[in-house]
PAMAR-742254 format. One record per residue: x negated, y negated, z of N, C-alpha, C, CB in turn. Coordinates in steps of 0.2 Angstrom, whole numbers, plus 5000, padded with zeros to 4 digits. Glycine has a CB too. Layout:
N
XYZXYZXYZXYZ/...
***
This chain:
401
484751944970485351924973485451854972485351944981/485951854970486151764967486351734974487051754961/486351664976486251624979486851574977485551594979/487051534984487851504983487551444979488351484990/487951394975487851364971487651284977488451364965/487351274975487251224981487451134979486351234981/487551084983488051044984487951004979488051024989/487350984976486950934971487250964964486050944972/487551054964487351074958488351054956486851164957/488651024960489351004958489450934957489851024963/489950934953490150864951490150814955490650854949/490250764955490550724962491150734961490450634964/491650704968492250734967492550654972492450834971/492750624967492950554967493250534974493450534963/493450474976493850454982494550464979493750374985/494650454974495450444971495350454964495850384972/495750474962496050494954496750494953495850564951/496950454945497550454944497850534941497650404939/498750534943498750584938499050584935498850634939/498750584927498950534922499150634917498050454919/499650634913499750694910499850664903500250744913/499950734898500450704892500950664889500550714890/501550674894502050644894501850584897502650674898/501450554900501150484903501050464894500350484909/500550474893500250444888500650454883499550454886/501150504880501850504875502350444876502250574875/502150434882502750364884502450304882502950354894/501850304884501350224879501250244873500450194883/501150304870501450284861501950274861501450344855/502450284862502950304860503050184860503450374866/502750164867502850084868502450064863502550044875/501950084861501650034856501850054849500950044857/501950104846502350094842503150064841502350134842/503450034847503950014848503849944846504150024853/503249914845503249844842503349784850504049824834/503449834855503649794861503249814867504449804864/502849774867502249774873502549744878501549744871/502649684879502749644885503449654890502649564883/503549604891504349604895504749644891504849534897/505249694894505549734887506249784889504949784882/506349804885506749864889506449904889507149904887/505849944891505749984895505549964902505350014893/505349894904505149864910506149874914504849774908/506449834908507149864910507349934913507449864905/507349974908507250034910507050074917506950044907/506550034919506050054924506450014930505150024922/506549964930506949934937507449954937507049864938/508049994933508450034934508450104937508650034930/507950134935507850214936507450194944507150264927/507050144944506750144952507350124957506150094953/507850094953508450074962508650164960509449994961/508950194957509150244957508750294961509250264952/508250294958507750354964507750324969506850374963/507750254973508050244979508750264982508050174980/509250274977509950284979510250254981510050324982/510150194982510450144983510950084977509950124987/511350084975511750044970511749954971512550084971/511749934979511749874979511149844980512049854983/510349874979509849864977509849834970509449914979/509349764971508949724965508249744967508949654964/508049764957507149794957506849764953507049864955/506649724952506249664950505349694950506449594954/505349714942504749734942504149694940504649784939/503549684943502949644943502249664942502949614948/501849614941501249644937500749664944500949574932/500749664949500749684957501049674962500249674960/500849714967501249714974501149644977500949774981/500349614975500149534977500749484976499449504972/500749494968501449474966501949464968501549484963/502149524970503049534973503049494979503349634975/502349524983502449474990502549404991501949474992/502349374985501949304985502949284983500949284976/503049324976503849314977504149304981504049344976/504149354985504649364990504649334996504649424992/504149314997504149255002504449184999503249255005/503949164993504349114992504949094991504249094990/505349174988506049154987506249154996506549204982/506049185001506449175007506449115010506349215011/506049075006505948975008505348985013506748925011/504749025014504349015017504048955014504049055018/503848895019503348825017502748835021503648745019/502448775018501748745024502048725030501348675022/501748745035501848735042502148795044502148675045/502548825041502648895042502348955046502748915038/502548975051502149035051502349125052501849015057/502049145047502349245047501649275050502549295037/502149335052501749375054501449415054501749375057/500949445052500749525050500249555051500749535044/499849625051499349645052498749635050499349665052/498449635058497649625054497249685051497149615060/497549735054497349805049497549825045497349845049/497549775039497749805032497349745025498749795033/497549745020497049725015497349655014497049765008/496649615012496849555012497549535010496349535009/497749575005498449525000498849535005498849554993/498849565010499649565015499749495019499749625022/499249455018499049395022498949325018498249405027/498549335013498349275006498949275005497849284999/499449315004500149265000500449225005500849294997/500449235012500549175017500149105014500349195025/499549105015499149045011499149025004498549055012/499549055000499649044994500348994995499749114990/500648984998501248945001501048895008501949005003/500448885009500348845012500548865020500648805009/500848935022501048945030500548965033501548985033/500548985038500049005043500149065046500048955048/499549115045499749185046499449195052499449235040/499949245054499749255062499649335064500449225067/499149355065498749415066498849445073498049395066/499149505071499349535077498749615075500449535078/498949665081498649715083499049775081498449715089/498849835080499049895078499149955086498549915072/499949985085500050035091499350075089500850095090/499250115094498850195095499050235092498650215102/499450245092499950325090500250305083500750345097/500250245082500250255072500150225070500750255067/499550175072499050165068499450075064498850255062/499950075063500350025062500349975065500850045062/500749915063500949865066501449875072501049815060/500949835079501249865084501949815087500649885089/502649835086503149775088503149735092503649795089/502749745099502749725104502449655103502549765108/501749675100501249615099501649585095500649615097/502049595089502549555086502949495089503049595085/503249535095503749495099503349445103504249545103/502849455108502349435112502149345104501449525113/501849375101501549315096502149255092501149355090/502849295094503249245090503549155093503849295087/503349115090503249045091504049005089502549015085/504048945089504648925085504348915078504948845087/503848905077503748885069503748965067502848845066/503749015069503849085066504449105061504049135072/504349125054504949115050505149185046504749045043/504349235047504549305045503849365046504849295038/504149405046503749445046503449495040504049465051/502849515039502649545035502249625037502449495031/502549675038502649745040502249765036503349775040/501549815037501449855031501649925034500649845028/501649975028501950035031501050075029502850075025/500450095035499950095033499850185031499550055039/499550175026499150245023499950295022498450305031/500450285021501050315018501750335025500750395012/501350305032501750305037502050255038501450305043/502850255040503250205039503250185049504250235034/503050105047503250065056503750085058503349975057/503750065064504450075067504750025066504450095074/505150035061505649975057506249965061505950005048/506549995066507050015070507149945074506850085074/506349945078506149895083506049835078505449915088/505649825074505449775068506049735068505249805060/506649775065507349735063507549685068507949795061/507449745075507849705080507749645083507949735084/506849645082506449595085506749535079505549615086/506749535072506849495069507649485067506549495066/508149505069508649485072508849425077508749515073/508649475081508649425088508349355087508349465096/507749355082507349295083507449245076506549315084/508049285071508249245066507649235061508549185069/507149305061506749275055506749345051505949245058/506349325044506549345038506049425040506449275031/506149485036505749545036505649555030505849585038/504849555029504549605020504149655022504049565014/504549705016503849785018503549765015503849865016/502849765016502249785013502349875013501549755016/502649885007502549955007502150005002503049975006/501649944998501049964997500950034996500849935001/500850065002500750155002501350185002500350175010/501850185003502550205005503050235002502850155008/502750244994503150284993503050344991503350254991/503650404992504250414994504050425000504750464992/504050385006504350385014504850365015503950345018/505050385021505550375026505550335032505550425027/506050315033506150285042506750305044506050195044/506750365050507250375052507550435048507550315051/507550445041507850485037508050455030508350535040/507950375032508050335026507550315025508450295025/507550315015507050305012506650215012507350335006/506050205013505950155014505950105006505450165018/506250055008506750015003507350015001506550014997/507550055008508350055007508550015015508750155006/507949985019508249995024508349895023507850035032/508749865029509249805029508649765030510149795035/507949765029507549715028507849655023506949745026/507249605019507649555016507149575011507849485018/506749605010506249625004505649685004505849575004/505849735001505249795002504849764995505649895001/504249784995503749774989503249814989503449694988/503349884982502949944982502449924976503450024981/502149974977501249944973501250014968500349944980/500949994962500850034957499950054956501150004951/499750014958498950014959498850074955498750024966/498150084950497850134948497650204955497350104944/497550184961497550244967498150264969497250224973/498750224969499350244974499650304970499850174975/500050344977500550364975500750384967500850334977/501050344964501350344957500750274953502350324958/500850274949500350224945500650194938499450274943/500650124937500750094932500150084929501050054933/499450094933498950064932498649994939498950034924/499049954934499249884937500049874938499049824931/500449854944501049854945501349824952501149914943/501949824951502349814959503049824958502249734963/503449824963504249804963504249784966504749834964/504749734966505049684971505849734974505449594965/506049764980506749754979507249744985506949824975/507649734983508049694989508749694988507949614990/509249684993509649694991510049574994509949794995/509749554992509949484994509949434987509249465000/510449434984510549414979510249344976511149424978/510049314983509749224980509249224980509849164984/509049284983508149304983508049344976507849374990/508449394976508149414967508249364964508449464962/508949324964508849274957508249214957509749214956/508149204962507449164965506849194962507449154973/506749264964506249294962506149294955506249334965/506649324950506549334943506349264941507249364938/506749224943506449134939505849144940506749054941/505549144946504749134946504449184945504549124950/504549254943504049274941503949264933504149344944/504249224930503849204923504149154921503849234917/503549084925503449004924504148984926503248974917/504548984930505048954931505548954925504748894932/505748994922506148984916506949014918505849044909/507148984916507949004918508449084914508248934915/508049094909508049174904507449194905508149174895/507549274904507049314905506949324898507149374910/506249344897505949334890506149394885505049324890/506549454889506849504885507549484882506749554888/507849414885508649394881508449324878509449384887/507849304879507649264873507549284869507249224873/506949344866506849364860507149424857506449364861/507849484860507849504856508749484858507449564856/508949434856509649414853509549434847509849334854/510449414842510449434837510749384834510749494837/510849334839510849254837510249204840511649234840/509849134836509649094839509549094847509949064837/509249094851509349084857508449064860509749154860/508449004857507648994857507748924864507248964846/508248924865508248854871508348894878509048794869/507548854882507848874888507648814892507648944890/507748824900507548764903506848794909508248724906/506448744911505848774918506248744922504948754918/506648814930506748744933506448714940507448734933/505848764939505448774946504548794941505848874951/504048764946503348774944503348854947502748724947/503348894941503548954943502749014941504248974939/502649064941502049104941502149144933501949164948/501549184932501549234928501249304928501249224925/502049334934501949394938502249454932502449394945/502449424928502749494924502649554921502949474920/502949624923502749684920502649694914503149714921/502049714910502349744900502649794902501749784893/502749804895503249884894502849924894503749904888/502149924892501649984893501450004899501149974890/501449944904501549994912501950024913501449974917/502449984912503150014912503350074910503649984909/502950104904503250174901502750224905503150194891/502050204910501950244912502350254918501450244912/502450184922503150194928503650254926503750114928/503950264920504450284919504350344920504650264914/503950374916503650464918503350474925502850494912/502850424929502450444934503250444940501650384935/503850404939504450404944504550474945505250354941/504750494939505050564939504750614943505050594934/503850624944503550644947503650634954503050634944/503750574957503450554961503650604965503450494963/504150624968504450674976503750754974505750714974/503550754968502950824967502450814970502750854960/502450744967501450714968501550704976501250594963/502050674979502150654987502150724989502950604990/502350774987502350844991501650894991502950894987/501350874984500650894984500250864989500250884976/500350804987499950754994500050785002500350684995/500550805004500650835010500650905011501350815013/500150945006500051005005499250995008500251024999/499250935006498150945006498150905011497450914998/498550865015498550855021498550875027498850845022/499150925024499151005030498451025029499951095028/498351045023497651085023497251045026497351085016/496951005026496550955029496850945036496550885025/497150955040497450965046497151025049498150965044/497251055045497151155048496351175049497551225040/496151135045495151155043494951105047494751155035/495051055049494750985051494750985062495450915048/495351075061495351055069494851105071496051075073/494751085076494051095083493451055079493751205085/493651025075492950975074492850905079492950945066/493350875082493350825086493550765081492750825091/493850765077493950715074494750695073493650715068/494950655077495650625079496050625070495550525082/496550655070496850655063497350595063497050725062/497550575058498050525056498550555060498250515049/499050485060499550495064500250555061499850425064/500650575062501050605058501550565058501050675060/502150585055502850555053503050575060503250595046/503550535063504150575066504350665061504850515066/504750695068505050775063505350755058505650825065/505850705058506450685051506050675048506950625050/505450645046505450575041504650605036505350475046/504850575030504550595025503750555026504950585019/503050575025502450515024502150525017501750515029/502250485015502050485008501350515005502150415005/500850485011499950505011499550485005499750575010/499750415007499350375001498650365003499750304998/498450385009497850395011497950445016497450335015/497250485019496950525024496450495029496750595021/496450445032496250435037495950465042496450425039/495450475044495150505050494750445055494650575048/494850485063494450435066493750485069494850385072/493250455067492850505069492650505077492150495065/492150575078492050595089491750515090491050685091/491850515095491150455099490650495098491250425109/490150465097489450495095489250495091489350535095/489550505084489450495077489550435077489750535072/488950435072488850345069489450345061487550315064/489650305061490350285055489950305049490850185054/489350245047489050235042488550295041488750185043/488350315047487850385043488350415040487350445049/488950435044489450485040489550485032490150485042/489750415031490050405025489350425021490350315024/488650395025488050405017488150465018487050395016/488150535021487950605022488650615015488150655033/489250595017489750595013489350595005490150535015/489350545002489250534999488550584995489250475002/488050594998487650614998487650694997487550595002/488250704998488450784995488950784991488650845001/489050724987489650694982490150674981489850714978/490350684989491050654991491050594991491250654997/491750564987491850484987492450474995492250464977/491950424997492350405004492550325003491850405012/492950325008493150235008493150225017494250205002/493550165020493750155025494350095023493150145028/494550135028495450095029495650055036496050165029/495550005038495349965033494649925037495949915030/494149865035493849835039494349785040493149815036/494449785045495249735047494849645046495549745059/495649605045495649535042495149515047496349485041/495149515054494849485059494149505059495349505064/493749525055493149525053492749485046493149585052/493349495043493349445036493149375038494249445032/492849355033492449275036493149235035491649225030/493349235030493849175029494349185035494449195020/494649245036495349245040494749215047495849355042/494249245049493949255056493749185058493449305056/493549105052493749075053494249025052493449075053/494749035050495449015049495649005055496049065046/495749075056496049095061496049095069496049145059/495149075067494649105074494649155081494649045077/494649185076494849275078494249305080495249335071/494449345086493849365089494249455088493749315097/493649515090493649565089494149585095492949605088/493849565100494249565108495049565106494049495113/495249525103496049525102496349565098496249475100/496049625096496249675093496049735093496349675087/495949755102495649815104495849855098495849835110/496549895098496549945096496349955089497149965097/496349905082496149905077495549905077496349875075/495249865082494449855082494249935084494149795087/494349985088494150025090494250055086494350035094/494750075081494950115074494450105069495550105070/494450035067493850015062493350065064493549925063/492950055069492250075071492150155071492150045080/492850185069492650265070492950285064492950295076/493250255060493750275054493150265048494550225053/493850315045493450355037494050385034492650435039/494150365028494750395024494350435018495250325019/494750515018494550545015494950565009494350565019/494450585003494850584996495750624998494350634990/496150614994496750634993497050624987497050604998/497450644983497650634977497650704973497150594973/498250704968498550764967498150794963499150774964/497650794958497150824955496850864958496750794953/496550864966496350894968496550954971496150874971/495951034971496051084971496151104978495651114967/496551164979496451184988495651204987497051254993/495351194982494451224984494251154984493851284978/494351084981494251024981494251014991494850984974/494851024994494951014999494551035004495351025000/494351125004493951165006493451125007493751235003/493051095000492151064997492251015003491951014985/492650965003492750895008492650915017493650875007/493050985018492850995024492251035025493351035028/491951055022491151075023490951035025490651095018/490750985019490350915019490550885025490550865013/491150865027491350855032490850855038491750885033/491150935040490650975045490050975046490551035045/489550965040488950925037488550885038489050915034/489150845037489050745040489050725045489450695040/489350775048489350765057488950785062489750805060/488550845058487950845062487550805060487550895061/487350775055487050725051487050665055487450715045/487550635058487750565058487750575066488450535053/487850605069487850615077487250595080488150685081/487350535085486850485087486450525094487350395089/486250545095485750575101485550505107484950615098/485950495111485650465116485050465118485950485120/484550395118484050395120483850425127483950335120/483250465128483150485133482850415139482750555131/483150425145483150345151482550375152483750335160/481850355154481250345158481150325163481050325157/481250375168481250345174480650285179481350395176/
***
């Protein structure tokens, strides 16, 4: 009688994988044969076709070589300085915070709601100062904040708003798509894990016209022409002027041609994702492990992660080895800034001031997601799961009386 294949005798099965096809890679021949690698028209290309998939016509898309980038952008064109202060989460990755210190302001660390895991408005409002100049939102694991309350709080207080939308796309808020709402800067990420993938990438987009024209000058050295109407005129046009110490954020066209194919996909790739979600929803229940937050009914989550928070009882770290250990690639989302040495002393941030993130930290675990994966890929993950749990659950010391 044959015996079931046992756990060791399968591949590993990654944390993430791109989904990279032939039309991807017929679009980067097709660039490198084009003699035009760097800034180009297909980078062109790519910031047009992305305001369109937003649907929005009075949106500027300014494409960059990361989301770090766009951020670092976008703040500075909104004239954040030194002594400045924005505000953003502690539960999220370092870059949503270093481009406040890349300009010299002062980032201010707030706490995340219970029920989404997000940046929670209240503590927004509670932490805002006179030196307060803006706010930096992330939309966490492809759940959009409540942008509703976000806007209003920075309204009333006259300060500027950027998405970190990073995970976010195609989501929603409300029923609109996120980078269409009346913030002053959305900035989505191409990262080789995310959603859609340039490899290496970002957008800038906005619909504030002094902020894009601000933004394109600096994203390559301060120049006054972008390096695709300097070089391919059909007359001389070899003069330009610097008129800002500006960066070197700029997109090639070789990520760009993969932008161009992976856009088209994205509403399939975002639908496969919320297929193995549900899956991972349905098999995960009566195991005691708190599942991510869900969307409001309306609104679309993109699921650029799967979060879980594990039972009390189970140790975080045994889980992930047991994980691991039967080939599952795990991560954690996130170890919040307020642990980090640099922010923790910057900042001098203590755990206490971010119960609800600190409590998430301590029990969370993100599990693989990404469209390559099979509904048996999903099935293998909740075994192991089930597995790890026995594995990693801590048995109370027996009291001696």
């Amino acid at each position: 009688m044959s015996q079931s294949p046992q756990h060791d005798s399968l591949p590993p099965l990654p944390f993430a994988l791109p989904d990279i096809g032939e039309e991807e890679i017929a679009e980067v021949v097709d660039t490198l044969r084009s003699g035009w690698l760097t800034t180009g028209p297909k980078t062109r290309r790519f910031e047009q076709e992305f305001a369109a998939f937003l649907g929005d016509s009075s949106l500027q898309t300014i494409a960059v070589n990361s989301a770090t980038a766009g951020l670092h952008l976008a703040l500075e064109a909104a004239g954040i300085e030194a002594g400045d202060e924005v505000i953003t989460t502690t539960h999220t990755f370092t870059a949503s915070a270093e481009v406040i210190r890349y300009l010299g302001a002062d980032p201010v660390l707030v706490d995340i709601e219970e029920h989404s895991w997000c940046i929670d408005p209240e503590q927004v409002l509670r932490h805002i100062t006179p030196r307060t100049r803006a706010i930096i939102v992330v939309h966490f694991g492809g759940r959009s904040v409540h942008m509703t309350r976000i806007l209003d709080i920075a309204r009333a207080h006259g300060l500027k708003v950027i998405e970190d939308a990073a995970h976010a796309l195609p989501a929603t808020h409300q029923g609109q798509m996120i980078g269409t709402l009346p913030s002053d800067a959305t900035v989505f990420s191409f990262y080789a894990n995310k959603t859609m993938t340039t490899g290496e990438g970002g957008m800038l987009v906005t619909r504030d016209d002094a902020l894009a024209k601000r933004a394109r000058t600096m994203r390559l050295h301060g120049i006054d022409r972008d390096a695709f109407a300097r070089f391919n005129s059909t007359v001389p046009a070899w003069r330009y002027d610097i008129v800002a110490p500006g960066f070197k954020y700029n997109m090639t066209d070789i990520a760009a041609a993969l932008g161009l194919v992976q856009l088209r996909r994205a509403h399939a790739m975002q639908q496969r994702r919320a297929q193995i979600a549900a899956q991972y929803d349905a098999l995960l229940e009566g195991t005691g492990i708190t599942l991510p937050p869900q969307p409001d009914a309306s609104d679309v989550h993109a699921w650029h992660l799967y979060p879980i928070a594990l039972p009390v009882g189970v140790d975080r770290d045994q889980f992930i080895d047991a994980m691991f250990a039967q080939g599952i690639g795990m991560s954690v989302h996130y170890i919040p800034l307020h642990r980090q040495t640099y922010w923790r002393e910057l900042c001098q941030l203590r755990p206490e001031s971010f119960p609800v993130s600190e409590a998430l930290y301590q029990r969370t675990a993100s599990l693989p997601i990404y469209t390559r994966m099979s509904d048996a890929d999903v099935e293998r993950v909740v075994r192991a799961v089930r597995q790890a749990l026995l594995q990693a659950k801590v048995v109370p010391a027996k009291v001696v009386p």
